[in-house]
LUMNU-768182 format. One record per residue: x, y, z of N, C-alpha, C in turn; residue number from 1. Coordinates in pm, 1 decimal, padded with zeros to 6 digits, m for minus. Each point is the difference from the previous one (the first is absolute). Example, Ala and Ser with C-alpha at 12.3 -4.5 7.8 and 13.67 -1.06 7.14 Angstrom:
<pts>
+----------+----------+----------+----------+----------+----------+----------+----------+----------+-----+
|       nu |       nv |       nw |      cau |      cav |      caw |       cu |       cv |       cw |   n |
+----------+----------+----------+----------+----------+----------+----------+----------+----------+-----+
|  01319.0 | m00569.0 |  00780.0 | m00089.0 |  00119.0 |  00000.0 |  00090.0 |  00120.0 |  00000.0 |   1 |
| m00035.0 |  00105.0 | m00072.0 |  00082.0 |  00119.0 |  00006.0 | m00077.0 |  00109.0 |  00073.0 |   2 |
+----------+----------+----------+----------+----------+----------+----------+----------+----------+-----+
</pts>
This chain:
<pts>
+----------+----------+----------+----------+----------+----------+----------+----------+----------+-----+
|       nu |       nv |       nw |      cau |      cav |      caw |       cu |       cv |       cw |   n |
+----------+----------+----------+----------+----------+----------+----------+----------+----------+-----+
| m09017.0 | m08731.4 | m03366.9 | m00126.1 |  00067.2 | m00017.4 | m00098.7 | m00058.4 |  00100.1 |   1 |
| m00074.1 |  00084.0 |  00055.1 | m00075.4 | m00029.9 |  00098.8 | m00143.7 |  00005.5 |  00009.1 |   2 |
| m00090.1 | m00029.8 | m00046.4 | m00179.3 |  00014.3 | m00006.9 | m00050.2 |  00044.6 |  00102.0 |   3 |
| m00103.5 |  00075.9 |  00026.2 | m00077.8 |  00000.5 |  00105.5 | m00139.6 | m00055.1 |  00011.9 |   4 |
| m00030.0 | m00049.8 |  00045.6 | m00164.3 | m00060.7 |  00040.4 | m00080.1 |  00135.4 |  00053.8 |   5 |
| m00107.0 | m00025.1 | m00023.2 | m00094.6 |  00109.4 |  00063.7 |  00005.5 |  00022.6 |  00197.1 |   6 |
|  00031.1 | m00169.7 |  00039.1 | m00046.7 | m00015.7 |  00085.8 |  00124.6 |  00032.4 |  00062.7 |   7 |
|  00132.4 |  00100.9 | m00074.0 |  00102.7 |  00008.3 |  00107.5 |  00103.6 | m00093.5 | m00000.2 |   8 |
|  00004.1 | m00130.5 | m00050.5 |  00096.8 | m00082.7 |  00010.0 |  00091.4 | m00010.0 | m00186.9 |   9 |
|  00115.4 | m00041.5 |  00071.9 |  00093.5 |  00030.8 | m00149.5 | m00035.2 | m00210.9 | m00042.7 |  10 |
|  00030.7 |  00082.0 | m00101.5 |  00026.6 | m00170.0 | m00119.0 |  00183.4 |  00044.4 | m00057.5 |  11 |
|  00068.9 | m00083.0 |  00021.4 |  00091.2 |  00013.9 | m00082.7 |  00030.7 | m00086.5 | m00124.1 |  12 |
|  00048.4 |  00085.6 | m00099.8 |  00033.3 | m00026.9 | m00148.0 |  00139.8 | m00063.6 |  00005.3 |  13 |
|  00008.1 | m00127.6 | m00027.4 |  00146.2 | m00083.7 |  00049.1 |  00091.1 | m00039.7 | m00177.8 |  14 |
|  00066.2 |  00093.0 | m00041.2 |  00045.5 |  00003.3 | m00116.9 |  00145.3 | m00074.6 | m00017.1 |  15 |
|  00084.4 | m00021.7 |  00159.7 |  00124.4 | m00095.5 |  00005.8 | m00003.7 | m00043.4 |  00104.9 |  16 |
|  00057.1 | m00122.1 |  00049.9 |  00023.1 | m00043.8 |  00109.5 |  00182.4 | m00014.5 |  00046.1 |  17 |
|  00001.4 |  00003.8 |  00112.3 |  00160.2 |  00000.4 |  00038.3 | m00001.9 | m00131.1 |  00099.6 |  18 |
|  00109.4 | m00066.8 | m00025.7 |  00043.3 | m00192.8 |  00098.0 |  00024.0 |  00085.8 |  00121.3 |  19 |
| m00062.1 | m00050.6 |  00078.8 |  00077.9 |  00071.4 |  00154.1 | m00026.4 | m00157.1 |  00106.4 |  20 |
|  00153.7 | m00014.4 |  00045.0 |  00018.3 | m00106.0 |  00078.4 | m00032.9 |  00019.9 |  00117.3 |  21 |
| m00061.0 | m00045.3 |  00037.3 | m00064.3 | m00049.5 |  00194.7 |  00080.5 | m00082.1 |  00099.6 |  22 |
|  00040.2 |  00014.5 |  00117.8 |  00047.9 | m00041.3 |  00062.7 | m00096.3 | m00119.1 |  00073.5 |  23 |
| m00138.0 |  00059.3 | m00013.0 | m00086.4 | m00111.6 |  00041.3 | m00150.7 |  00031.4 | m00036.2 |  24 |
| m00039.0 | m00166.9 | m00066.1 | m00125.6 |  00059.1 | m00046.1 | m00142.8 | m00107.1 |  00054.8 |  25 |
| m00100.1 |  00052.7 | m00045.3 | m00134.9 | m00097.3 |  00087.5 | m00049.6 |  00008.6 | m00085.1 |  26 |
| m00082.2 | m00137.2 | m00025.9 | m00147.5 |  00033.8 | m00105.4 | m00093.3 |  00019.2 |  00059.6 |  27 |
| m00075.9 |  00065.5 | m00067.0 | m00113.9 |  00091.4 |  00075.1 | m00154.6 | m00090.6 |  00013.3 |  28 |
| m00107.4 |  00076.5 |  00038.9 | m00099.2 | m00073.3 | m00022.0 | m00065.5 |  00022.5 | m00120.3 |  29 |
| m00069.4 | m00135.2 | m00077.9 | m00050.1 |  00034.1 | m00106.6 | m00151.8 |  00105.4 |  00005.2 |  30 |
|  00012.9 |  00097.2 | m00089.9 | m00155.9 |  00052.8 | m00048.1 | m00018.0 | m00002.7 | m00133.8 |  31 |
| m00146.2 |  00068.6 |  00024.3 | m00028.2 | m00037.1 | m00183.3 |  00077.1 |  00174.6 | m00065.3 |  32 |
| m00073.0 | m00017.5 | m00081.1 |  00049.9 |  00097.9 | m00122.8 | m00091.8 |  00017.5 | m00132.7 |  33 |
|  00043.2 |  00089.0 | m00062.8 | m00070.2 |  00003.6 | m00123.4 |  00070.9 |  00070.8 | m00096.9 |  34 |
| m00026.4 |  00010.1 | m00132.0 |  00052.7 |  00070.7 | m00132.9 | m00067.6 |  00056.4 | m00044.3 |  35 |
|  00013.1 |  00098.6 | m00097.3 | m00045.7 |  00096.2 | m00097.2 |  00035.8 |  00042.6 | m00078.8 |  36 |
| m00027.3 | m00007.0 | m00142.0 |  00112.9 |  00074.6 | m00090.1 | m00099.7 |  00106.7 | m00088.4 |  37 |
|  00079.7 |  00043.4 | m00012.4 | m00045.1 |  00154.6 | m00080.3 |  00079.0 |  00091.6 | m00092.7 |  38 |
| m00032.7 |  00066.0 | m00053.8 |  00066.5 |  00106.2 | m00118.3 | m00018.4 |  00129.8 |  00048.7 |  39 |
|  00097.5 |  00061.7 |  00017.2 |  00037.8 |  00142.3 |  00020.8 |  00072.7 |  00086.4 | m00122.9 |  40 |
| m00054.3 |  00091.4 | m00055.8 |  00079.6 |  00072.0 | m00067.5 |  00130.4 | m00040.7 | m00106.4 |  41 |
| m00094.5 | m00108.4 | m00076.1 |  00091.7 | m00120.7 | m00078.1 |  00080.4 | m00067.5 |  00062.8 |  42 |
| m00046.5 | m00044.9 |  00110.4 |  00134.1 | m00055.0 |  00096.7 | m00100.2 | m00168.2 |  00108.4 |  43 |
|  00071.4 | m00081.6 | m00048.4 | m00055.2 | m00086.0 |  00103.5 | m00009.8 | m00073.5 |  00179.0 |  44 |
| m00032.7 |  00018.1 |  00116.8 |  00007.1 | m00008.2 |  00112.6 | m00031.9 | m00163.8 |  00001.3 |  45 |
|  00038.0 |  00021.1 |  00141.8 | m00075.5 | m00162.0 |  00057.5 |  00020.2 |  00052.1 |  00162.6 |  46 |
| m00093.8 | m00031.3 |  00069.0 | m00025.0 |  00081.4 |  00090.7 | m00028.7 | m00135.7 |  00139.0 |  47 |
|  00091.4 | m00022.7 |  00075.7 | m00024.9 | m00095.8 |  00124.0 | m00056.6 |  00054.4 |  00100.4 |  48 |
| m00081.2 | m00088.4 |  00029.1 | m00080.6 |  00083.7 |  00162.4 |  00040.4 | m00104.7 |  00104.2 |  49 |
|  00015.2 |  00016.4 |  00085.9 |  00010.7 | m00092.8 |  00126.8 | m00095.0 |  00038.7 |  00133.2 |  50 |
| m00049.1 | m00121.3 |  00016.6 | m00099.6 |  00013.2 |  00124.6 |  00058.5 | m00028.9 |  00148.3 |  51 |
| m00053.0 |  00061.8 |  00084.2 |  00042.7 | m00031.2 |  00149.7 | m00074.6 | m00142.6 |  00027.3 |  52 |
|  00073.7 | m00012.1 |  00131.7 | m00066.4 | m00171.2 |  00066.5 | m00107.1 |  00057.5 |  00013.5 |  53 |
| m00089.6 | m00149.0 |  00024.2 | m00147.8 |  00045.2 |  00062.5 | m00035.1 |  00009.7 |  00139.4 |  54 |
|  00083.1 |  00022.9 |  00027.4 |  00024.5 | m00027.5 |  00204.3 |  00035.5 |  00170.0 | m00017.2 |  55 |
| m00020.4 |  00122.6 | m00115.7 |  00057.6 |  00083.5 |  00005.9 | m00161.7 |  00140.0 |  00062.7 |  56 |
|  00057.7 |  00100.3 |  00025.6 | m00112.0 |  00080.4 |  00029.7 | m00126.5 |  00007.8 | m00088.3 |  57 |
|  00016.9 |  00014.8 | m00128.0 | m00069.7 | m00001.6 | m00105.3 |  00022.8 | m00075.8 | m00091.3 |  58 |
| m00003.0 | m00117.0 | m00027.0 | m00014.8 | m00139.0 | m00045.8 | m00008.7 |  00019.5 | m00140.0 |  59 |
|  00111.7 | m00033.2 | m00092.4 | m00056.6 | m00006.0 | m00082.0 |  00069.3 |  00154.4 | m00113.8 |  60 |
|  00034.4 |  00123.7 |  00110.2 |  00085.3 |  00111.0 | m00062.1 |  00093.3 | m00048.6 | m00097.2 |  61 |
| m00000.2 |  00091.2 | m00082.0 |  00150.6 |  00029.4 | m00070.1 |  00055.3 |  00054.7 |  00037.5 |  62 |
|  00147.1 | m00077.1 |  00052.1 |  00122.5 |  00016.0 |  00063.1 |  00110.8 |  00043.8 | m00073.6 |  63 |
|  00044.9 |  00011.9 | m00109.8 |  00083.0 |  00017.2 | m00066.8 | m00004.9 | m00025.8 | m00169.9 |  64 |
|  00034.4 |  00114.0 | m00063.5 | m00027.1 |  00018.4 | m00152.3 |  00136.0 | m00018.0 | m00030.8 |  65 |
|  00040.2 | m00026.3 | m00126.0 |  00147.5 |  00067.0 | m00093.4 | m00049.1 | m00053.6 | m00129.6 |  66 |
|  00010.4 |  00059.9 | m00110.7 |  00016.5 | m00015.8 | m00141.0 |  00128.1 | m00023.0 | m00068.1 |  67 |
| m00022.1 | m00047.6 | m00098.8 |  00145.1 | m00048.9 | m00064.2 | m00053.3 |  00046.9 | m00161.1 |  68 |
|  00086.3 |  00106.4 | m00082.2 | m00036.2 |  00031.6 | m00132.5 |  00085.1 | m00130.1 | m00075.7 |  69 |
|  00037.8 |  00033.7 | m00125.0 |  00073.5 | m00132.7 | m00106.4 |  00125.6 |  00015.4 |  00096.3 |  70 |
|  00092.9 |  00075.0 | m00001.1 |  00110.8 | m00026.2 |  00053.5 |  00012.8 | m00036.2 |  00190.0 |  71 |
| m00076.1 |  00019.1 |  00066.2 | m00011.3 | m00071.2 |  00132.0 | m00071.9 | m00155.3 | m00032.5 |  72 |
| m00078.7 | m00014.5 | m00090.1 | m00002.9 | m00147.6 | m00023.4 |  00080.5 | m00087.9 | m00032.5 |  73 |
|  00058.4 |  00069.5 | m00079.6 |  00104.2 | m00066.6 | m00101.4 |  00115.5 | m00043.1 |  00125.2 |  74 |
|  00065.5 |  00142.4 |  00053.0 |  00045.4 | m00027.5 |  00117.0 | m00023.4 | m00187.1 |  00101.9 |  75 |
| m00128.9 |  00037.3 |  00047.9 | m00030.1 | m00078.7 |  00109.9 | m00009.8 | m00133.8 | m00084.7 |  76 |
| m00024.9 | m00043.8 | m00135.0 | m00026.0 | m00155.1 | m00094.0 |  00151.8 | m00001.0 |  00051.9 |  77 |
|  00064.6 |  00083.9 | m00090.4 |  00148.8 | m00086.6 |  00015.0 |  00103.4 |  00010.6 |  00147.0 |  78 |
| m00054.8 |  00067.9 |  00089.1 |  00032.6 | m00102.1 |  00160.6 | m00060.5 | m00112.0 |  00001.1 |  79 |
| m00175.8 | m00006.6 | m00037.0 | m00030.7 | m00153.7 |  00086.2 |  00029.6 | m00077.3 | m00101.6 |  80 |
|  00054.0 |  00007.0 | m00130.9 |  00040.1 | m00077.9 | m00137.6 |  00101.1 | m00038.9 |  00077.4 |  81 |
|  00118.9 |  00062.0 |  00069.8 |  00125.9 | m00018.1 |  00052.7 | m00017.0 | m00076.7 |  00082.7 |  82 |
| m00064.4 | m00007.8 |  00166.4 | m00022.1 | m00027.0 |  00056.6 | m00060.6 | m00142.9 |  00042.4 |  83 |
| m00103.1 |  00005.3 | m00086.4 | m00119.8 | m00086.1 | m00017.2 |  00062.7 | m00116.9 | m00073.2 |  84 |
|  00100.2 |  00037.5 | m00147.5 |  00042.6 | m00098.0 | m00093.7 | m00121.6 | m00039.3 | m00099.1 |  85 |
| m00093.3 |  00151.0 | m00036.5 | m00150.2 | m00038.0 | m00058.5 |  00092.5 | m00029.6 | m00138.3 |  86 |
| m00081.7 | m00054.6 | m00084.7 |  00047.4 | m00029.0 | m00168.4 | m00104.6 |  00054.3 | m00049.4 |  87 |
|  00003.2 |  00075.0 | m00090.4 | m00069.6 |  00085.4 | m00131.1 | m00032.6 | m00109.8 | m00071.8 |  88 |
+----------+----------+----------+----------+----------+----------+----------+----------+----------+-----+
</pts>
């Protein structure tokens, strides 16, 4: 499922994730970010924003959206639960 923004740009709704192996990978540069959570139609979101560098044209834009409902959360806890080795 796919949202639209007014301003033209999509947000995507991330309900599963799939392991996909890399032959080669880089870490990136850090930016900030932010959260939001909200209620839709008896249904709960959490909504990530990601910002561009500040060396960027417009300093400061939102660069990239995706939401995660209960089951894309649930999803993404138990990768970084896996991953991470978090304890409940």
């Amino acid at each position: 499922m796919i949202y639209y923004l007014s301003e033209g740009r999509h947000m995507a709704l991330i309900r599963t994730f799939e392991r996909k192996y890399m032959d080669r990978n880089s870490v990136h540069d850090e930016i900030s970010a932010s959260y939001t959570v909200f209620d839709r139609d008896g249904r709960r979101f959490i909504q990530i924003d990601s910002y561009g560098r500040d060396e960027r044209q417009i300093p400061g834009k939102k660069s990239q959206t995706i939401q995660l409902d209960r089951d894309g959360a649930h999803a993404l806890y138990k990768i970084l639960k896996g991953e991470f080795q978090f304890q409940d």
